[in-house]
Biotite code that builds the C-alpha atoms (Angstrom):
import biotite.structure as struc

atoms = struc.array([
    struc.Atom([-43.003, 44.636, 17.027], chain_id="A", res_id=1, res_name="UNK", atom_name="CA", element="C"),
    struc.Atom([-42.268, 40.779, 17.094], chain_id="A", res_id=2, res_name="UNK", atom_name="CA", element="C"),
    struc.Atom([-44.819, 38.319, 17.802], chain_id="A", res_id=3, res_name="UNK", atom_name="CA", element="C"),
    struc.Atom([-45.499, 37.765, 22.044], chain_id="A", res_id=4, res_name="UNK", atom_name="CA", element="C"),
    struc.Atom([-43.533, 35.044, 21.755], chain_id="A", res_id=5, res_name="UNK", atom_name="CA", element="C"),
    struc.Atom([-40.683, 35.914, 19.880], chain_id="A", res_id=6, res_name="UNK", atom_name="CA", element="C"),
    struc.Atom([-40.586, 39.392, 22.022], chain_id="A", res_id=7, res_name="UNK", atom_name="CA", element="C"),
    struc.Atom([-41.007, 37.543, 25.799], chain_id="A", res_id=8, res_name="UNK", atom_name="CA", element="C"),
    struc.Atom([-37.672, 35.640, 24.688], chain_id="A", res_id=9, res_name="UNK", atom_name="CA", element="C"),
    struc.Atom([-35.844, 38.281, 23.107], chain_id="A", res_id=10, res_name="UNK", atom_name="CA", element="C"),
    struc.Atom([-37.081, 40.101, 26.747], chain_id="A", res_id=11, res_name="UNK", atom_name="CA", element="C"),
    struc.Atom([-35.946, 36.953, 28.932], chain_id="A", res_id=12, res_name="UNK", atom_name="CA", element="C"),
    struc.Atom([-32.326, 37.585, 27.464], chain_id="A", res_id=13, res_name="UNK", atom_name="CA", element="C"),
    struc.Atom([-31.865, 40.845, 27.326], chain_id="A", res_id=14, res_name="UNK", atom_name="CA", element="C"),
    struc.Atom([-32.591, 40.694, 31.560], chain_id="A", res_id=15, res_name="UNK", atom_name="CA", element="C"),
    struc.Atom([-30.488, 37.716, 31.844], chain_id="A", res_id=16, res_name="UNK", atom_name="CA", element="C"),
    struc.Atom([-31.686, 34.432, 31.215], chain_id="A", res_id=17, res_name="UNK", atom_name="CA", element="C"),
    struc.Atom([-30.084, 31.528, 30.247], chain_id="A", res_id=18, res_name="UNK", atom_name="CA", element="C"),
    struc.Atom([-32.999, 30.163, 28.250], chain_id="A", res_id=19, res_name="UNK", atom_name="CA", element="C"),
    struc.Atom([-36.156, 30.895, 27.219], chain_id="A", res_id=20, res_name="UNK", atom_name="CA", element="C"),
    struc.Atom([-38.314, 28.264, 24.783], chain_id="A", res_id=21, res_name="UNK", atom_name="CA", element="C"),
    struc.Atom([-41.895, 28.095, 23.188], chain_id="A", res_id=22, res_name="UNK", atom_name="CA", element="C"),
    struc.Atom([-43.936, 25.074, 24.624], chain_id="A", res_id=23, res_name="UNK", atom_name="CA", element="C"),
    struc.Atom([-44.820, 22.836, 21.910], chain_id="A", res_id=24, res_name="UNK", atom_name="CA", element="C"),
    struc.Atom([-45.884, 19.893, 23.954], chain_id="A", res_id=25, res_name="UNK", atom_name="CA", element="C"),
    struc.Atom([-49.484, 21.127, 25.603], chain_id="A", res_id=26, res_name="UNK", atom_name="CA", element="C"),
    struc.Atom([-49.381, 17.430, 27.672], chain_id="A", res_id=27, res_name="UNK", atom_name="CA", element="C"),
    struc.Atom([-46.096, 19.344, 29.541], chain_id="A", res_id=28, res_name="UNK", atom_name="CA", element="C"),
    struc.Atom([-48.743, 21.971, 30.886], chain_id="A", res_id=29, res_name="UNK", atom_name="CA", element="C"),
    struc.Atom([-51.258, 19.201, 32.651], chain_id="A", res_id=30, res_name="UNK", atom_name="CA", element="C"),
    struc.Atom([-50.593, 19.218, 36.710], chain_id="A", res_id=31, res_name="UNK", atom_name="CA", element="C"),
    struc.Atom([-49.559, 16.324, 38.071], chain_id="A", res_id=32, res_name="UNK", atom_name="CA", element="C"),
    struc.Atom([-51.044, 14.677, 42.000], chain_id="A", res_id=33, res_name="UNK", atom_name="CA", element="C"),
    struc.Atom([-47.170, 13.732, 42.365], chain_id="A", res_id=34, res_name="UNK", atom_name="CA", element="C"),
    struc.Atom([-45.574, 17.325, 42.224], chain_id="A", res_id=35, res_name="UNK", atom_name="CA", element="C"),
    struc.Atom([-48.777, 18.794, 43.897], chain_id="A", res_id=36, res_name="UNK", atom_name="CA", element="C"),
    struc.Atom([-47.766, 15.743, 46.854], chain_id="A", res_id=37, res_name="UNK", atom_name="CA", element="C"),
    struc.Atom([-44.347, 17.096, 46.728], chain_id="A", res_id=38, res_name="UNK", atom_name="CA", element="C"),
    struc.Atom([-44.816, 20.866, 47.850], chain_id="A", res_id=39, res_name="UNK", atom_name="CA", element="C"),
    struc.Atom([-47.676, 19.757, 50.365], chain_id="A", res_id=40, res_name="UNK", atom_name="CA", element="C"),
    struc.Atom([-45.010, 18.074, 52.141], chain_id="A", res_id=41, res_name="UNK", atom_name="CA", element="C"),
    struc.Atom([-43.420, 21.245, 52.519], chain_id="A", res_id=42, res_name="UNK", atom_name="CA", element="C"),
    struc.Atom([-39.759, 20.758, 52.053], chain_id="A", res_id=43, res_name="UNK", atom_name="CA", element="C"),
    struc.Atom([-39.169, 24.617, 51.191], chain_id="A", res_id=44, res_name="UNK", atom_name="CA", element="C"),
    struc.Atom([-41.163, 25.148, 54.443], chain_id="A", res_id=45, res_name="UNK", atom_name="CA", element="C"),
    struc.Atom([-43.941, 27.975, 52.391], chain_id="A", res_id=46, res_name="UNK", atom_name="CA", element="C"),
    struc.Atom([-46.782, 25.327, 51.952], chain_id="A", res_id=47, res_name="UNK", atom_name="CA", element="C"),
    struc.Atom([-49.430, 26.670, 54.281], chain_id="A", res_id=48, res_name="UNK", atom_name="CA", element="C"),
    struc.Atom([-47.705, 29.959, 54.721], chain_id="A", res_id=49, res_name="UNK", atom_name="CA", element="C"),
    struc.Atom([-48.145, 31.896, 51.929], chain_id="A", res_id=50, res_name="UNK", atom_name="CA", element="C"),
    struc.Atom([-50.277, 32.675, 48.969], chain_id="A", res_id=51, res_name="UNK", atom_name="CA", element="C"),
    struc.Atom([-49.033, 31.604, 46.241], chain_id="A", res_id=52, res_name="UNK", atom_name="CA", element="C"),
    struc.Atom([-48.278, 27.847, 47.419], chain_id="A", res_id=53, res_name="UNK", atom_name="CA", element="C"),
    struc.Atom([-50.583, 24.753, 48.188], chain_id="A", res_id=54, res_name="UNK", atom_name="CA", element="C"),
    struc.Atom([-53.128, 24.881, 49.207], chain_id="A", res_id=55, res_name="UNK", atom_name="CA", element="C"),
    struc.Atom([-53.831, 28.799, 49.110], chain_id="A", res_id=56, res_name="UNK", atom_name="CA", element="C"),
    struc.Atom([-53.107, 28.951, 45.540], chain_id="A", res_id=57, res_name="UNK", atom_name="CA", element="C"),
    struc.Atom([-55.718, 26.195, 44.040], chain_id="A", res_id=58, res_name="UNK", atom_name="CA", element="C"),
    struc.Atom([-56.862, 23.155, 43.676], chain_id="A", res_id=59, res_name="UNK", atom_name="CA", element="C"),
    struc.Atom([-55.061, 20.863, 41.252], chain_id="A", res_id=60, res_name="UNK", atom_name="CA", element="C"),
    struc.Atom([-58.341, 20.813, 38.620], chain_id="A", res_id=61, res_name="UNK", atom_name="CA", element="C"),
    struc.Atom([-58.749, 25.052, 38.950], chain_id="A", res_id=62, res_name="UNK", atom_name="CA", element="C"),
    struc.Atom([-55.014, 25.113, 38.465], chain_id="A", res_id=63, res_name="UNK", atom_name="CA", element="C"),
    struc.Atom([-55.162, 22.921, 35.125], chain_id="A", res_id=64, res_name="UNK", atom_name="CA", element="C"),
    struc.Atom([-58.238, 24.625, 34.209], chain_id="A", res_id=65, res_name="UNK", atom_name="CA", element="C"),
    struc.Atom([-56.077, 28.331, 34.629], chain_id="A", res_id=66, res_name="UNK", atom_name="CA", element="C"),
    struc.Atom([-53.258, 26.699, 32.901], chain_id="A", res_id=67, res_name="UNK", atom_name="CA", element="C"),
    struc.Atom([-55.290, 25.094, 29.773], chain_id="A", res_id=68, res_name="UNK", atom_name="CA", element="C"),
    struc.Atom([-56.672, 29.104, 29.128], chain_id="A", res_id=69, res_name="UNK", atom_name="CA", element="C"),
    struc.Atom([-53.476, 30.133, 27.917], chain_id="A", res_id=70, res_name="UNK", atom_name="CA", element="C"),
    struc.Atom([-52.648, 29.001, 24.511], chain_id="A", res_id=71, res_name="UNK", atom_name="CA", element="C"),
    struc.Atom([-49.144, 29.944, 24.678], chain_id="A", res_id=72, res_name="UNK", atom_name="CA", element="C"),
    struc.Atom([-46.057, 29.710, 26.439], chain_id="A", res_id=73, res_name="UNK", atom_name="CA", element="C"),
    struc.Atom([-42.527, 30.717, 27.363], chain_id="A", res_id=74, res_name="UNK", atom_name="CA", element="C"),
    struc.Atom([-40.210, 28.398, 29.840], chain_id="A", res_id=75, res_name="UNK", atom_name="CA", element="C"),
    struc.Atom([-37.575, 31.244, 31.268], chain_id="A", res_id=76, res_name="UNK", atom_name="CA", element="C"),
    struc.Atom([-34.299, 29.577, 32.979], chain_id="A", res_id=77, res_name="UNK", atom_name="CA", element="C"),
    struc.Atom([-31.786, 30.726, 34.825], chain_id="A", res_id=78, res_name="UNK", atom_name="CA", element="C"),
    struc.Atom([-28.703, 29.092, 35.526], chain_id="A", res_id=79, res_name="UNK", atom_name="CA", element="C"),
    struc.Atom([-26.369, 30.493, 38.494], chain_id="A", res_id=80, res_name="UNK", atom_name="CA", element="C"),
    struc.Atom([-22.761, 29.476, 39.257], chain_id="A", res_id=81, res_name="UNK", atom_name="CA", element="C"),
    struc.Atom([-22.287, 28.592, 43.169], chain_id="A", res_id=82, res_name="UNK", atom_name="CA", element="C"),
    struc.Atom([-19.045, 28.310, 44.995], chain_id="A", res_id=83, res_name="UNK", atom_name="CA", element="C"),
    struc.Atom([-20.567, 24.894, 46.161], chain_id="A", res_id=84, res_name="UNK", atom_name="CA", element="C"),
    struc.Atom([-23.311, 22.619, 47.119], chain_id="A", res_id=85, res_name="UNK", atom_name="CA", element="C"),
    struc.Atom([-23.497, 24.364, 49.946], chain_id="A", res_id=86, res_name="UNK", atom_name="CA", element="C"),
    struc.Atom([-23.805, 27.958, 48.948], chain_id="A", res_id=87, res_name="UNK", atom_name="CA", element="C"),
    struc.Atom([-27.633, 28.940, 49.846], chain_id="A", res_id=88, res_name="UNK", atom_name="CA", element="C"),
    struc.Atom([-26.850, 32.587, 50.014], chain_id="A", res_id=89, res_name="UNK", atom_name="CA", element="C"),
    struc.Atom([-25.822, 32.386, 46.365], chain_id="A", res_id=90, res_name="UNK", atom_name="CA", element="C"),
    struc.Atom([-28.727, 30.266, 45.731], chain_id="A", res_id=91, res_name="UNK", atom_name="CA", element="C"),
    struc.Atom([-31.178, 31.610, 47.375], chain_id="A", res_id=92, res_name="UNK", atom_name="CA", element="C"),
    struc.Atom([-29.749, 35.618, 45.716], chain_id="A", res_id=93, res_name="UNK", atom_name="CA", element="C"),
    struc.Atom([-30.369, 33.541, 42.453], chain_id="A", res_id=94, res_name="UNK", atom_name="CA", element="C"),
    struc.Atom([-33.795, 32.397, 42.959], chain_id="A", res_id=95, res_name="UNK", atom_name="CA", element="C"),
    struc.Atom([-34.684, 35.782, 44.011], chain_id="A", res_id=96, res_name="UNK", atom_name="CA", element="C"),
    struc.Atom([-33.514, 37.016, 40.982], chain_id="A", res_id=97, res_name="UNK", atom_name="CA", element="C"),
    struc.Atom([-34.887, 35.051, 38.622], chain_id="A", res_id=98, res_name="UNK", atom_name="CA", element="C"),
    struc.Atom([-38.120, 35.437, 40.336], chain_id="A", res_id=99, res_name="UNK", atom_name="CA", element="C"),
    struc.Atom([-37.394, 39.947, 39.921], chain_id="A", res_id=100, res_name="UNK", atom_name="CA", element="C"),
    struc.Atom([-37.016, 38.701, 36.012], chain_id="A", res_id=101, res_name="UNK", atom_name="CA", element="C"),
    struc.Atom([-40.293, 37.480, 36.280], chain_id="A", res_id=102, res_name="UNK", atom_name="CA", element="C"),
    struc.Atom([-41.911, 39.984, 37.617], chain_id="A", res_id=103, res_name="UNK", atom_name="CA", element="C"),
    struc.Atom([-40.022, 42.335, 34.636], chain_id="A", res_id=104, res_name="UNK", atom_name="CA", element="C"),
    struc.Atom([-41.903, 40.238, 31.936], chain_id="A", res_id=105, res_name="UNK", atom_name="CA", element="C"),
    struc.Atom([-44.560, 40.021, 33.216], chain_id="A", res_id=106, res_name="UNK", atom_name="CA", element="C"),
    struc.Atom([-44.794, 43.855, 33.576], chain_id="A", res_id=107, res_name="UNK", atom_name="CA", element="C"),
    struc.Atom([-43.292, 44.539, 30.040], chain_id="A", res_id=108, res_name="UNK", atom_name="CA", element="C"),
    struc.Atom([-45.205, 41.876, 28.431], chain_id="A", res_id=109, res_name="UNK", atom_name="CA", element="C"),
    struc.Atom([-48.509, 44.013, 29.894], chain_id="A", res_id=110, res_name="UNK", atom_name="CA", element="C"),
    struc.Atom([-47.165, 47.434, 28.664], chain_id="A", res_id=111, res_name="UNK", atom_name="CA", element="C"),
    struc.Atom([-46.501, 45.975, 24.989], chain_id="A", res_id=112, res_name="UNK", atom_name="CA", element="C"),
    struc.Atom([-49.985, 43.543, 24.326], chain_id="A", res_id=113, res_name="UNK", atom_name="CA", element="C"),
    struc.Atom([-52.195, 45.090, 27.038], chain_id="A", res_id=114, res_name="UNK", atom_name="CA", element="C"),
    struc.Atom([-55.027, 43.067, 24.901], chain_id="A", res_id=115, res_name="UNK", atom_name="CA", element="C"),
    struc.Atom([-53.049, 40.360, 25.679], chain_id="A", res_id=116, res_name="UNK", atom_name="CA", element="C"),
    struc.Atom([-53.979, 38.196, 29.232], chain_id="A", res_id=117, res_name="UNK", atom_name="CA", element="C"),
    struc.Atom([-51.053, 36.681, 31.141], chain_id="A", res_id=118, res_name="UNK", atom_name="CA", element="C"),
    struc.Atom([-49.913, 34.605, 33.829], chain_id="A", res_id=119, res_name="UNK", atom_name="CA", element="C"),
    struc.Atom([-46.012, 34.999, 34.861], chain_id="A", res_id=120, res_name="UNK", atom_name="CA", element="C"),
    struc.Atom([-45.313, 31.809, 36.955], chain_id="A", res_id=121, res_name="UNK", atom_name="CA", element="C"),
    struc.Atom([-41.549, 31.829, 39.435], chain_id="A", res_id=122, res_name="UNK", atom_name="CA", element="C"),
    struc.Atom([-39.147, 29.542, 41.079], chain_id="A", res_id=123, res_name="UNK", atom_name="CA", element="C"),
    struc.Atom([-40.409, 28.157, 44.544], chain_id="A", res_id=124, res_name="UNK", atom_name="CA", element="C"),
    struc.Atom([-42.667, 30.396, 46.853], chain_id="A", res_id=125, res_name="UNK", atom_name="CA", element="C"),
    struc.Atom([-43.296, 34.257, 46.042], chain_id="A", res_id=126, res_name="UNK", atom_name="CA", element="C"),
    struc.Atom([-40.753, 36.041, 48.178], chain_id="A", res_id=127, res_name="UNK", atom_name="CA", element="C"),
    struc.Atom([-42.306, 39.506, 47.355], chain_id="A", res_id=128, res_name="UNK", atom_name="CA", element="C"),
    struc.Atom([-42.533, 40.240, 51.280], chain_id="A", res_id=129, res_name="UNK", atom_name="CA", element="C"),
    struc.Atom([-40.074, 39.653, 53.799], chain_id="A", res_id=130, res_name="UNK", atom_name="CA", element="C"),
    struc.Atom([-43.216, 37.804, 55.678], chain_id="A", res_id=131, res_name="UNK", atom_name="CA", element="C"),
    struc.Atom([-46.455, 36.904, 53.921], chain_id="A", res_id=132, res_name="UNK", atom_name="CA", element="C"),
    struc.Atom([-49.237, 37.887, 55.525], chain_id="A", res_id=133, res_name="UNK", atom_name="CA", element="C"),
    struc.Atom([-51.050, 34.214, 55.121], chain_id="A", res_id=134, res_name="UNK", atom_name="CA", element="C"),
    struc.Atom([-53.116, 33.020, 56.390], chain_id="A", res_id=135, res_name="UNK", atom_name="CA", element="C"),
    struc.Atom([-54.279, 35.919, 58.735], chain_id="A", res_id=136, res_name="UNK", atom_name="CA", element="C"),
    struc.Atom([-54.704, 38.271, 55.943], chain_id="A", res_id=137, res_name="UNK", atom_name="CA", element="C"),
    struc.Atom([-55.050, 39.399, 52.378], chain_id="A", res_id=138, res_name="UNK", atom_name="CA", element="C"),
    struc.Atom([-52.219, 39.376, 50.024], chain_id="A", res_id=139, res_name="UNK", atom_name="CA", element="C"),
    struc.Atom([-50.668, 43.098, 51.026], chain_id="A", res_id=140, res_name="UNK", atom_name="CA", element="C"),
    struc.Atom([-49.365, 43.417, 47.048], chain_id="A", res_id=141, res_name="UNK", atom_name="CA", element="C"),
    struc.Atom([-51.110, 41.005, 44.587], chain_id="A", res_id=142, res_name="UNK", atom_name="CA", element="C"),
    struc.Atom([-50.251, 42.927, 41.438], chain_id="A", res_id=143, res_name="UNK", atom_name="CA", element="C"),
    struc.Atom([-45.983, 41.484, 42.474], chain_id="A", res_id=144, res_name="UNK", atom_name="CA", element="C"),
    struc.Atom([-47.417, 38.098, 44.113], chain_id="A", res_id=145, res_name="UNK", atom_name="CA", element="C"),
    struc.Atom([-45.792, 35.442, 42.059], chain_id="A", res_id=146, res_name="UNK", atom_name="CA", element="C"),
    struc.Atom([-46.958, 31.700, 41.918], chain_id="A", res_id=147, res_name="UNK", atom_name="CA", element="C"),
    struc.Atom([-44.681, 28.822, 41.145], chain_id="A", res_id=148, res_name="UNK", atom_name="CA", element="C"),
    struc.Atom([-43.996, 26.671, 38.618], chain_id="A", res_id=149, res_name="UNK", atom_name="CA", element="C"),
    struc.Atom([-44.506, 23.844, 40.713], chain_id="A", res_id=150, res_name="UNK", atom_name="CA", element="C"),
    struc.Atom([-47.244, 25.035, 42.614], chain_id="A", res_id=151, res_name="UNK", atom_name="CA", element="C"),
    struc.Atom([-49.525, 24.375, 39.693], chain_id="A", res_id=152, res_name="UNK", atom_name="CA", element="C"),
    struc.Atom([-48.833, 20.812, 39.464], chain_id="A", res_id=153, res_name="UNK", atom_name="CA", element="C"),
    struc.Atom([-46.180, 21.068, 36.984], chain_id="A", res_id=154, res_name="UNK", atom_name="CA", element="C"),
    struc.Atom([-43.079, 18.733, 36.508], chain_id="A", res_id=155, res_name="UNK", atom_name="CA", element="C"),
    struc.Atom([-40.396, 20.997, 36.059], chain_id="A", res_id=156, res_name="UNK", atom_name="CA", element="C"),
    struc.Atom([-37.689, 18.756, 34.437], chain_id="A", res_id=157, res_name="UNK", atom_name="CA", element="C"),
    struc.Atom([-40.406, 17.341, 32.050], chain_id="A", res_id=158, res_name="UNK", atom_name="CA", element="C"),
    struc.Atom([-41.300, 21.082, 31.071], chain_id="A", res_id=159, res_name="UNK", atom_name="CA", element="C"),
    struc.Atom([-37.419, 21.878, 31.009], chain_id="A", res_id=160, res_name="UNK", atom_name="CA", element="C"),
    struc.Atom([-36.479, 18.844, 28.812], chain_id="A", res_id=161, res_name="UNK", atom_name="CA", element="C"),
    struc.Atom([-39.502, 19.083, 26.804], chain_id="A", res_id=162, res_name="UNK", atom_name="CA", element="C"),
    struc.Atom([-38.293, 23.033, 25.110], chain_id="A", res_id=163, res_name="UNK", atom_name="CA", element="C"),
    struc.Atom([-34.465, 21.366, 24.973], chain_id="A", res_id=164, res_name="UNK", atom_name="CA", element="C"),
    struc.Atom([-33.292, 23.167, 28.234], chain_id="A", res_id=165, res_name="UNK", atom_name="CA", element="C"),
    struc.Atom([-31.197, 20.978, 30.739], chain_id="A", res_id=166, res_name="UNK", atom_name="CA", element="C"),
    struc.Atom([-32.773, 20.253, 33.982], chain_id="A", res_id=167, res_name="UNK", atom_name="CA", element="C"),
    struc.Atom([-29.312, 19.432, 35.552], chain_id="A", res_id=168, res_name="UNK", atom_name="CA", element="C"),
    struc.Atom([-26.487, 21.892, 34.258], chain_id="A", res_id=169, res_name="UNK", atom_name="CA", element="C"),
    struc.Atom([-23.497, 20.607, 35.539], chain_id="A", res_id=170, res_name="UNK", atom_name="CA", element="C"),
    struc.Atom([-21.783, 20.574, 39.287], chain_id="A", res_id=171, res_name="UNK", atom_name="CA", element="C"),
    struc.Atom([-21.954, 24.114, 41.355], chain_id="A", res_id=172, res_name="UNK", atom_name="CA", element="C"),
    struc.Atom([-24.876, 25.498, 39.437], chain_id="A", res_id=173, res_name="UNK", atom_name="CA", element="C"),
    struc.Atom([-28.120, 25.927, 40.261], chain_id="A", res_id=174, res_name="UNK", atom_name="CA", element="C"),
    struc.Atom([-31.164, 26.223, 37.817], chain_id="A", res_id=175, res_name="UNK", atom_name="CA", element="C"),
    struc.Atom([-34.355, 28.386, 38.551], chain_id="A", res_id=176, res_name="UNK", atom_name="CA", element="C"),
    struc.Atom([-37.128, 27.943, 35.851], chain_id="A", res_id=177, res_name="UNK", atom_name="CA", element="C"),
    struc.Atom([-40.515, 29.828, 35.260], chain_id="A", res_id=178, res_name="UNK", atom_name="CA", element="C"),
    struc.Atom([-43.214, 30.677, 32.829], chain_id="A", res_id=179, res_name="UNK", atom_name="CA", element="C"),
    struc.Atom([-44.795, 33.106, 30.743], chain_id="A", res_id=180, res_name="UNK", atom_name="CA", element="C"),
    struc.Atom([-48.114, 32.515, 29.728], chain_id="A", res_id=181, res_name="UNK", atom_name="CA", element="C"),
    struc.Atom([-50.843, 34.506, 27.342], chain_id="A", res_id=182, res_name="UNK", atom_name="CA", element="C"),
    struc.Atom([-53.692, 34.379, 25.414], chain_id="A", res_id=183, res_name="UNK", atom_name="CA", element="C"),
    struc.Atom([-53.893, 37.190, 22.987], chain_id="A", res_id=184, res_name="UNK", atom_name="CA", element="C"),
    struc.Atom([-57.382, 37.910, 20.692], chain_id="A", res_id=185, res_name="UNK", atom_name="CA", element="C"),
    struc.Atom([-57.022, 36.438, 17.151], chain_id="A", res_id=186, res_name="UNK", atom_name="CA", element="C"),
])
């Protein structure tokens, strides 16, 4: 078997990605106050409400700390053709899927290096449950509870750019990006 690395792309592709790169550039990985700012504001309307989002998921130093662990990592994307700007079904069916080819790695990359640790980070909030069950109570499936990219701080179009992936892929697209990470014994 390839490396983890070489095998989480190969994996990314075969479900359907557009992209999948190796981080080279650690300084990509640091959460930002900015991005952190910009989901507490709660534009996608989860911040508060479920699990996986500010400020239920961390704060910004535990999230940097969780981050650092993991030596390396995988940016997934996924690039999906709408009919227009104003297609949210088709985005949101996107997102939703990306997010499912998360979850996919995440589960083959434990069945392949189970000495291996991971974190499998999504596209916007988890969307596991039709409803999450925050903040009343605990997490009803936390083995398929998905994080975000950008609820850990992270600038998405500086990670994008950063592997040689496109942040902006041309008019009626839309681009979903997440992130493998692991730490596997030497």
């Amino acid at each position: 078997m390839p490396n983890p690395l070489e095998q989480i792309q190969l994996w990314a592709e075969e479900l359907g990605a557009t992209g999948a790169r190796v981080v080279t550039d650690r300084d990509r990985l640091i959460p930002q106050q900015a991005v952190r700012e910009d989901c507490l504001r709660n534009a996608c309307g989860r911040s508060g409400t479920c699990w996986t989002c500010p400020p239920y998921v961390g704060e910004l130093a535990e999230l940097g700390a969780r981050l650092a662990s993991y030596p390396e990592v995988v940016v997934v994307q996924t690039i999906a053709t709408l009919e227009d700007s104003w297609d949210f079904e088709a985005a949101t069916a996107a997102m939703v899927t990306h997010n499912d080819r998360m979850r996919e790695l995440g589960r083959r990359v434990q069945a392949a290096f189970p000495d291996c640790a991971g974190l499998v980070l999504g596209a916007g909030g988890c969307g596991f449950c039709p409803t999450c069950t925050c903040p009343d109570e605990p997490c009803r499936h936390p083995e398929e509870s998905l994080a975000s990219v950008e609820s850990h701080g992270l600038d998405v179009k500086a990670l994008v750019e950063s592997v040689g992936l496109k942040y902006v892929n041309g008019k009626g697209t839309v681009s979903y990006v997440g992130a493998v990470l692991i730490r596997c014994p030497r």
